[in-house]
MARBA-3410 file (N, C-alpha, C, O; in Angstrom, 1 decimal):
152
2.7,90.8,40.1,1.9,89.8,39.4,0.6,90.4,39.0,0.2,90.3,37.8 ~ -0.2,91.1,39.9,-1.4,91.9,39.4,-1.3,92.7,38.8,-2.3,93.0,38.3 ~ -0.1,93.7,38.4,0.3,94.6,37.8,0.5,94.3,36.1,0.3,95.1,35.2 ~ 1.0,93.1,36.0,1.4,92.4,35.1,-0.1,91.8,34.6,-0.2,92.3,33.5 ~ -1.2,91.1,35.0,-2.3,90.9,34.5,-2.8,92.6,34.4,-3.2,92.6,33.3
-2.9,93.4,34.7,-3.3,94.6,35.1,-2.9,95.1,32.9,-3.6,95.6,31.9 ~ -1.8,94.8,33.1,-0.7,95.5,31.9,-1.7,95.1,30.4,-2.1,95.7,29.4 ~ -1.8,93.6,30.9,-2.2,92.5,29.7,-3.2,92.5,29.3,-3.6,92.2,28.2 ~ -4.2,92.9,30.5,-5.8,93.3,30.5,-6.0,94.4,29.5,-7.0,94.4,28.8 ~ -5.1,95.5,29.5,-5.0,96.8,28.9,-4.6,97.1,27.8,-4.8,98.2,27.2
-3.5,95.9,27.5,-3.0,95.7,25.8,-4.5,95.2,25.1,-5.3,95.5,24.2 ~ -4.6,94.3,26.0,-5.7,93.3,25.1,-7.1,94.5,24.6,-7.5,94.6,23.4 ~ -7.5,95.1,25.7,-8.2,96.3,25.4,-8.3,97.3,24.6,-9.3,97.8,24.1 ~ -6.9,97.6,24.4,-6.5,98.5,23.5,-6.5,97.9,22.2,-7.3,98.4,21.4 ~ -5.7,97.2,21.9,-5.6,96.1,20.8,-7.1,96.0,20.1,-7.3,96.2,18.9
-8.0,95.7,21.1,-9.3,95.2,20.5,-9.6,96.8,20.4,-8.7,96.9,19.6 ~ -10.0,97.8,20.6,-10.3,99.0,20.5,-9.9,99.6,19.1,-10.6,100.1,18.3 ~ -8.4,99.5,19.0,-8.1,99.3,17.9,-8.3,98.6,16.6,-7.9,98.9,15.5 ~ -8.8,97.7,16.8,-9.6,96.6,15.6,-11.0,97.2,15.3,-11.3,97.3,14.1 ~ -12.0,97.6,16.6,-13.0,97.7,16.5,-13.2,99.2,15.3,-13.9,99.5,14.4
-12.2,99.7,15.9,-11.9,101.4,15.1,-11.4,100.7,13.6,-11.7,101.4,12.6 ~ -11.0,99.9,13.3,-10.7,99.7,12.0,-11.9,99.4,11.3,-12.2,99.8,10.1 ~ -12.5,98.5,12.1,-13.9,97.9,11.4,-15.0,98.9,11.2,-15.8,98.8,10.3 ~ -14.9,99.7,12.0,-16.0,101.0,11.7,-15.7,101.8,10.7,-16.4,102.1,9.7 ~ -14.7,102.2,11.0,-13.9,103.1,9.3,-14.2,102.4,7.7,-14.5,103.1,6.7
-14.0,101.0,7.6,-13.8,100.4,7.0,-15.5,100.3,6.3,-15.7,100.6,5.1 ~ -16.7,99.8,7.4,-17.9,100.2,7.4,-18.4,101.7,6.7,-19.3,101.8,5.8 ~ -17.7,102.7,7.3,-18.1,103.7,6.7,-17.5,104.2,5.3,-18.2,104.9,4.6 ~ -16.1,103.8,5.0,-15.4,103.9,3.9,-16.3,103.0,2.5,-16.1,103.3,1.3 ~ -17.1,101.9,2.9,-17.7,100.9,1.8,-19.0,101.6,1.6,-19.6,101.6,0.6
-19.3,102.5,2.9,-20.8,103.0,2.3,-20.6,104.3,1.3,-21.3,104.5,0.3 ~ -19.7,104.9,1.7,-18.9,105.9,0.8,-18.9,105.9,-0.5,-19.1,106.8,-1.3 ~ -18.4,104.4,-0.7,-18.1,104.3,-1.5,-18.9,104.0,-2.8,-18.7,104.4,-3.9 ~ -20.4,102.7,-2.1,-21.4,102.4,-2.7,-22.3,103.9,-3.2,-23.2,104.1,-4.0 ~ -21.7,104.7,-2.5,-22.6,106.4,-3.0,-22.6,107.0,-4.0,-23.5,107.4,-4.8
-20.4,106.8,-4.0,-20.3,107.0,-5.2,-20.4,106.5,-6.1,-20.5,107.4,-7.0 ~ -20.6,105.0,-6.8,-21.0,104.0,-7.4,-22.7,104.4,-8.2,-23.0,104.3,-9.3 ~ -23.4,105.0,-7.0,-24.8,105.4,-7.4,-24.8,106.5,-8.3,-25.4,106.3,-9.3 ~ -24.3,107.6,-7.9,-23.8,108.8,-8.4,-23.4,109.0,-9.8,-23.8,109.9,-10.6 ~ -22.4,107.8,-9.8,-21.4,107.4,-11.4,-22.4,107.0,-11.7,-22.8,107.8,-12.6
-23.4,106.2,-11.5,-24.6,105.1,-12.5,-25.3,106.1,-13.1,-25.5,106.0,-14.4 ~ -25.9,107.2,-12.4,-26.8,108.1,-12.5,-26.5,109.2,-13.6,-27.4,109.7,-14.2 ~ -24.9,109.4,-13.7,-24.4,110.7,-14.5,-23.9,109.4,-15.6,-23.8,109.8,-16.8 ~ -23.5,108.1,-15.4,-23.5,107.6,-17.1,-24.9,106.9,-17.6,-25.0,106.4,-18.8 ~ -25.9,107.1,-16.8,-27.1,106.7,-17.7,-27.7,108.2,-18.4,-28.9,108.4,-18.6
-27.0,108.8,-18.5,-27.0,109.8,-19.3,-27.9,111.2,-18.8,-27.9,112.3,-19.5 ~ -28.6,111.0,-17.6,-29.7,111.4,-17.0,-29.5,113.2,-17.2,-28.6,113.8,-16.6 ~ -30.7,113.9,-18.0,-30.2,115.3,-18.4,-31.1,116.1,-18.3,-32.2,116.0,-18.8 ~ -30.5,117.4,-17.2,-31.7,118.2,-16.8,-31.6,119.9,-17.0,-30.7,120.6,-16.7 ~ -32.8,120.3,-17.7,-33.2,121.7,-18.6,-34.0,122.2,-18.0,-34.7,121.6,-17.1
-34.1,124.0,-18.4,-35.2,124.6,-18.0,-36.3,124.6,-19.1,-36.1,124.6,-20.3 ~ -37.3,124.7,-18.4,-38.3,125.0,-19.3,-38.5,126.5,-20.1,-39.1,126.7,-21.1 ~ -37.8,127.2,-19.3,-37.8,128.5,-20.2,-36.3,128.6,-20.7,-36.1,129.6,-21.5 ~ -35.8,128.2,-20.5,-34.1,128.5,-21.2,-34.0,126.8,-21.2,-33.7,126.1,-20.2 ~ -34.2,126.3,-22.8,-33.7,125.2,-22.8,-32.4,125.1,-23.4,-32.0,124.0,-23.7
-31.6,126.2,-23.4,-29.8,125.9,-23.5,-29.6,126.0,-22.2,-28.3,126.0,-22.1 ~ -30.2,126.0,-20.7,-29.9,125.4,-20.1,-29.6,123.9,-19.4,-30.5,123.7,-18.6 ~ -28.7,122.9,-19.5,-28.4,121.7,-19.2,-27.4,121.8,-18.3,-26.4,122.4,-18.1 ~ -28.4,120.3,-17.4,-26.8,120.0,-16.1,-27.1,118.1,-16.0,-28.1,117.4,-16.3 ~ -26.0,117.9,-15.6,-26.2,116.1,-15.5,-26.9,115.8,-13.6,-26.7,114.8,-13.0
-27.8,117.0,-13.1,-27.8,117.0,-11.9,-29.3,118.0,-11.6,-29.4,119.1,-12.0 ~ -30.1,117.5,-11.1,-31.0,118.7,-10.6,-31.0,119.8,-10.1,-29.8,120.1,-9.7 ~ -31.6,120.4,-9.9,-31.3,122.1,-9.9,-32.2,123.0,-10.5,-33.1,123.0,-11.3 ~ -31.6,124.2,-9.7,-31.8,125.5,-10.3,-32.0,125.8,-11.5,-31.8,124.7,-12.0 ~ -32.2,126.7,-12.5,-32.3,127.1,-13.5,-31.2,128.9,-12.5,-31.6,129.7,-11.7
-29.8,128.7,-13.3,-29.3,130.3,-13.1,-29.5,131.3,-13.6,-28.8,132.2,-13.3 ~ -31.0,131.5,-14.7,-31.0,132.5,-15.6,-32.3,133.0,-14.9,-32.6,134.2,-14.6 ~ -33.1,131.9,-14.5,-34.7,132.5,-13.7,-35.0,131.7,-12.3,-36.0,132.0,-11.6 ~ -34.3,131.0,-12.0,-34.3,130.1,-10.9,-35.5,129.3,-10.5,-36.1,129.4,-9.4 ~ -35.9,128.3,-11.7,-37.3,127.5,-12.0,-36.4,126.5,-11.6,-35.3,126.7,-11.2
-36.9,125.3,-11.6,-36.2,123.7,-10.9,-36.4,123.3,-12.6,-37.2,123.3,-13.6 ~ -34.9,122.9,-12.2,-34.5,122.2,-14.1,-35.8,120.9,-13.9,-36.4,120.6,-12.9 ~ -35.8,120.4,-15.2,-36.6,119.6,-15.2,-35.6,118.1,-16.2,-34.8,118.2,-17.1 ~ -36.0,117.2,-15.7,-35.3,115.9,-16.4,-36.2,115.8,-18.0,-37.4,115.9,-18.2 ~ -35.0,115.5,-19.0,-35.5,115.5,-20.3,-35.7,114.0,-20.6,-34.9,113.0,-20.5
-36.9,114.0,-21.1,-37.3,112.6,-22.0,-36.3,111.8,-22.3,-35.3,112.5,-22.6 ~ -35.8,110.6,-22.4,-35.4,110.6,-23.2,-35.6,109.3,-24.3,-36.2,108.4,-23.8 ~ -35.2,109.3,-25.6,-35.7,108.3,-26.2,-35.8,106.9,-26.3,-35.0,106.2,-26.8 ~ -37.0,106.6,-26.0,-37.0,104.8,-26.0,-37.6,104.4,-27.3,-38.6,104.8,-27.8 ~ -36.7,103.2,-27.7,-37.0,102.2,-28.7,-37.6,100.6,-28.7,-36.9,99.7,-28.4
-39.0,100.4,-29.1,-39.4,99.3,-29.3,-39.2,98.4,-30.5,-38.4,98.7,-31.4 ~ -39.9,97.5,-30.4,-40.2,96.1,-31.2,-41.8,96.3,-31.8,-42.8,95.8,-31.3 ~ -41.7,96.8,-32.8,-42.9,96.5,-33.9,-43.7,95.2,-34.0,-44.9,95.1,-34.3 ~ -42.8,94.2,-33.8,-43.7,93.2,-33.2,-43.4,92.1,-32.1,-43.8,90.9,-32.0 ~ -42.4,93.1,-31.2,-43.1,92.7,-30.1,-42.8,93.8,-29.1,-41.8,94.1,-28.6
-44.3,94.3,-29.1,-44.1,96.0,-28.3,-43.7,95.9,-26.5,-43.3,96.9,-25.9 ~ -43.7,94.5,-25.7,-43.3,94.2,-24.4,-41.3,94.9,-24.5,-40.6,95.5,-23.8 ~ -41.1,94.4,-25.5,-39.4,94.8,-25.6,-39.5,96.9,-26.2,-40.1,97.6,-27.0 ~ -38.5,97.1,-25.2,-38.0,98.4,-24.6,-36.7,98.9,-24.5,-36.2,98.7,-23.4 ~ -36.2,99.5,-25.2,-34.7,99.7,-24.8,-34.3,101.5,-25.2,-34.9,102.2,-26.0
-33.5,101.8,-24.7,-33.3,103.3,-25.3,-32.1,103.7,-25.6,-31.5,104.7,-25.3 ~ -31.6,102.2,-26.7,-30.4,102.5,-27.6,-31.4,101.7,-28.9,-32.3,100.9,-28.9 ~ -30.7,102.3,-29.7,-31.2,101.5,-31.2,-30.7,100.3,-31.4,-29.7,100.0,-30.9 ~ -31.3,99.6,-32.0,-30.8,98.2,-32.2,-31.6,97.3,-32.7,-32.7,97.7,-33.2 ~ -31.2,95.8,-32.6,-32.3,94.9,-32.7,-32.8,94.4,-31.7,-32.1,94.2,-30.7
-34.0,94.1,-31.9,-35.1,92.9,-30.8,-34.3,91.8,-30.3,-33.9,90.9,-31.1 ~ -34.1,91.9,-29.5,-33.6,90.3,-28.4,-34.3,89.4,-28.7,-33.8,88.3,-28.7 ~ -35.6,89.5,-29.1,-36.7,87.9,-29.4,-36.6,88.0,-30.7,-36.0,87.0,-31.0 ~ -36.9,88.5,-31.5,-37.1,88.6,-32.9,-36.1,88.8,-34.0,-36.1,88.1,-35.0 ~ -35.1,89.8,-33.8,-34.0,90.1,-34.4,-34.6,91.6,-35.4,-34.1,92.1,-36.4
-35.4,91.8,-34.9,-36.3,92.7,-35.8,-35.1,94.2,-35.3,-34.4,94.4,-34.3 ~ -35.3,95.2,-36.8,-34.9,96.9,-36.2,-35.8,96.8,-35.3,-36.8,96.2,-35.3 ~ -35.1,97.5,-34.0,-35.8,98.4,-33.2,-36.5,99.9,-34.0,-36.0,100.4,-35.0 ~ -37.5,100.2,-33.2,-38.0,101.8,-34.1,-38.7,102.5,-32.7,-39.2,101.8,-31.8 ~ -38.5,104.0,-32.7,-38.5,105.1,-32.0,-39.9,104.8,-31.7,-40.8,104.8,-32.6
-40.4,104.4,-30.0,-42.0,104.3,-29.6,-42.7,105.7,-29.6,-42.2,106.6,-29.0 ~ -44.0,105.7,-30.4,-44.8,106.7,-30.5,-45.0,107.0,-29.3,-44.6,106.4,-28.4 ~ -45.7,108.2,-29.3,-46.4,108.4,-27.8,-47.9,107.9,-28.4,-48.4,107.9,-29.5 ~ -48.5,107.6,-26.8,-49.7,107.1,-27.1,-50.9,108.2,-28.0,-50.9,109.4,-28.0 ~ -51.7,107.4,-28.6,-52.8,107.8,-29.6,-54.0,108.3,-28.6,-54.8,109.2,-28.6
-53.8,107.9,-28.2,-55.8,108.5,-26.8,-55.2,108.7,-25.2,-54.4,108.1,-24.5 ~ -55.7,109.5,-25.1,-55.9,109.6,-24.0,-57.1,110.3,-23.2,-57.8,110.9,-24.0 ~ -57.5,110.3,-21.8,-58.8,110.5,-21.2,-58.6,112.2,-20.7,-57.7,112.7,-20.0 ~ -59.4,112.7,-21.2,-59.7,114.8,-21.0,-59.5,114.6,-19.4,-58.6,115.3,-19.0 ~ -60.3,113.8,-18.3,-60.2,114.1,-17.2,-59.0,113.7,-16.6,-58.5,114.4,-15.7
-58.4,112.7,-17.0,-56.9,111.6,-16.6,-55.8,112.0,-17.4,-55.1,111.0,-17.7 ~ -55.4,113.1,-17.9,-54.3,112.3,-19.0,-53.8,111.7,-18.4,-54.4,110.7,-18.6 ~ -52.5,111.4,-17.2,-52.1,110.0,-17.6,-52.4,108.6,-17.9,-51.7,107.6,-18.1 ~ -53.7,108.8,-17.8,-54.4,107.3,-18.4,-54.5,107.8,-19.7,-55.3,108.7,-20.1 ~ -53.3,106.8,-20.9,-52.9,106.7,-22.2,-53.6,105.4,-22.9,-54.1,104.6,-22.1
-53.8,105.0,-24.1,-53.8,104.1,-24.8,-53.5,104.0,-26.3,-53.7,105.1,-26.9 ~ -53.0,103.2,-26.8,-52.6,103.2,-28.6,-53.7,103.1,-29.1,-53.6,103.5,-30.2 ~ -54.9,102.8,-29.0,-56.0,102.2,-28.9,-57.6,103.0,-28.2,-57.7,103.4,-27.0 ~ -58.6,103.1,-29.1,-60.0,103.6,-28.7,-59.9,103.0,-27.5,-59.2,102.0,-27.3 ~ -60.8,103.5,-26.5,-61.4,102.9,-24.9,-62.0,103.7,-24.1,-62.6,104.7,-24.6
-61.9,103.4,-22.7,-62.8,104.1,-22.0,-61.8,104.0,-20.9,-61.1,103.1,-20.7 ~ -61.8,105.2,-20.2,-60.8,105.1,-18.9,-61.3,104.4,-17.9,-62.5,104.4,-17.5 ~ -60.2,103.5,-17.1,-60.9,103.0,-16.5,-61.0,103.9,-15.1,-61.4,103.2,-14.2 ~ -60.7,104.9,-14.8,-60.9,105.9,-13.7,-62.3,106.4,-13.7,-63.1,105.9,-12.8 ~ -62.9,107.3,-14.6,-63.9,107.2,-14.7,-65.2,106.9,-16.1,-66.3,107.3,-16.4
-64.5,106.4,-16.3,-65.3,105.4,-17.8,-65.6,106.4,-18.7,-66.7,106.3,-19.4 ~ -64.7,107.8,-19.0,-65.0,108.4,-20.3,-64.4,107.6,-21.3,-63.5,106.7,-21.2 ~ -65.0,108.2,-22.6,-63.9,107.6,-24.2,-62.9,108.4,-24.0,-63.0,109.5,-23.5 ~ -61.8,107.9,-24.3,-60.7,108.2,-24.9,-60.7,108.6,-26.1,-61.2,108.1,-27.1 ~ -60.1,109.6,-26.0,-59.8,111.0,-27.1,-58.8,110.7,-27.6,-58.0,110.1,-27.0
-58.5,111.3,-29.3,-57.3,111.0,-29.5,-56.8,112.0,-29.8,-57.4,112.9,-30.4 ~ -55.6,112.2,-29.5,-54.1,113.0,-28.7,-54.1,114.2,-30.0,-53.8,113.9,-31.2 ~ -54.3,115.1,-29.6,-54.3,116.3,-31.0,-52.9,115.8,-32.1,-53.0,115.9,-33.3 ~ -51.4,115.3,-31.5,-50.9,115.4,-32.2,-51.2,114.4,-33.5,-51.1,114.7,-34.7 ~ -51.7,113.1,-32.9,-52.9,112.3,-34.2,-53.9,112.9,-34.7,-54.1,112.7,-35.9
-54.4,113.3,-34.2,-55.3,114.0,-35.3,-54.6,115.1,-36.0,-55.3,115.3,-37.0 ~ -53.7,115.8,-35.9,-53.3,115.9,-36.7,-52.4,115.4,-38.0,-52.4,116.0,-39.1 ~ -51.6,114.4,-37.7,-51.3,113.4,-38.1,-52.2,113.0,-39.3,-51.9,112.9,-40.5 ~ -53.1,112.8,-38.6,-54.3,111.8,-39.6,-55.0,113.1,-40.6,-55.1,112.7,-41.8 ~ -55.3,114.0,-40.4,-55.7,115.3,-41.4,-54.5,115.4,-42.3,-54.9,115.7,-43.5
-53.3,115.3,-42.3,-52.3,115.3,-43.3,-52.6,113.9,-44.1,-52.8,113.9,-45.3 ~ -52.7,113.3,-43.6,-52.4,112.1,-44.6,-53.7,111.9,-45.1,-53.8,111.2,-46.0 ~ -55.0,112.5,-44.6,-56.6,112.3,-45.4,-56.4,113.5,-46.4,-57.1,113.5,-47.4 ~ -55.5,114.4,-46.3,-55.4,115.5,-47.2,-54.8,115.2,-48.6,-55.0,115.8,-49.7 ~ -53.9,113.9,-48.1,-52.5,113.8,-49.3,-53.5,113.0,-50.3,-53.2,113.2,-51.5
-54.3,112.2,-50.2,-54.6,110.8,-51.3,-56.2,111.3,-51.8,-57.1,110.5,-51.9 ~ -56.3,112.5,-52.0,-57.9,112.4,-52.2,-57.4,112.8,-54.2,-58.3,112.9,-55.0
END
């Protein structure tokens, strides 16, 4: 009789041991899997990485550079706004969600601060880091000398 609870105690044990092992695998097999899911998102958002000295070097993955062994660097890539409404952002062409307007290729900003660049503006100002003017971005000024050149 004790032998027999002894038996049943020991199925039951094993039984549940065996469940428990399923449920851990099963745990580990979904995180696996959410990895790969990350992985796929990252190589279809197109994400593309060059060297700075050998830009026929590209990989969909960070890294090395095999020609001089510099760390590839992630490439720009192009975002499109709303002319009038610059809050809307997308980096496929198309039309405005609010407006219905062409989307058009966003400039890079017009000014920026000598001691900050990344404090940018489309717009004259003063940084607010340390309250110099904002400069405007050589490639506008040059910009703006072509076209004061063309109408005189």
């Amino acid at each position: 009789m004790i032998i027999n609870q002894i038996k049943k105690a020991m199925k039951k044990s094993i039984i549940l041991g065996c469940i428990m092992s399923m449920l851990t695998l099963a745990g580990i097999a979904q995180n696996n899997n959410s990895g790969n899911n990350q992985n796929t998102e990252q190589q279809v958002s197109g994400a593309t990485y060059t060297c700075p000295m050998h830009p026929e070097v590209n990989s969909d993955k960070p890294g090395q550079c095999p020609k001089c062994g510099m760390n590839l660097e992630k490439k720009e890539s192009t975002q499109y706004t709303c002319s009038m409404c610059p809050d809307v952002l997308s980096s496929v062409p198309g039309k405005c969600p609010k407006c219905g307007m062409e989307m058009v290729v966003k400039q890079a900003a017009a000014y920026s601060c000598p001691m900050h660049p990344e404090v940018t503006s489309d717009k004259p100002g003063k940084c607010p880091e340390c309250g110099m003017k904002l400069v405007k971005n050589e490639s506008q000024k040059h910009k703006m000398k072509m076209m004061a050149g063309c109408c005189k």
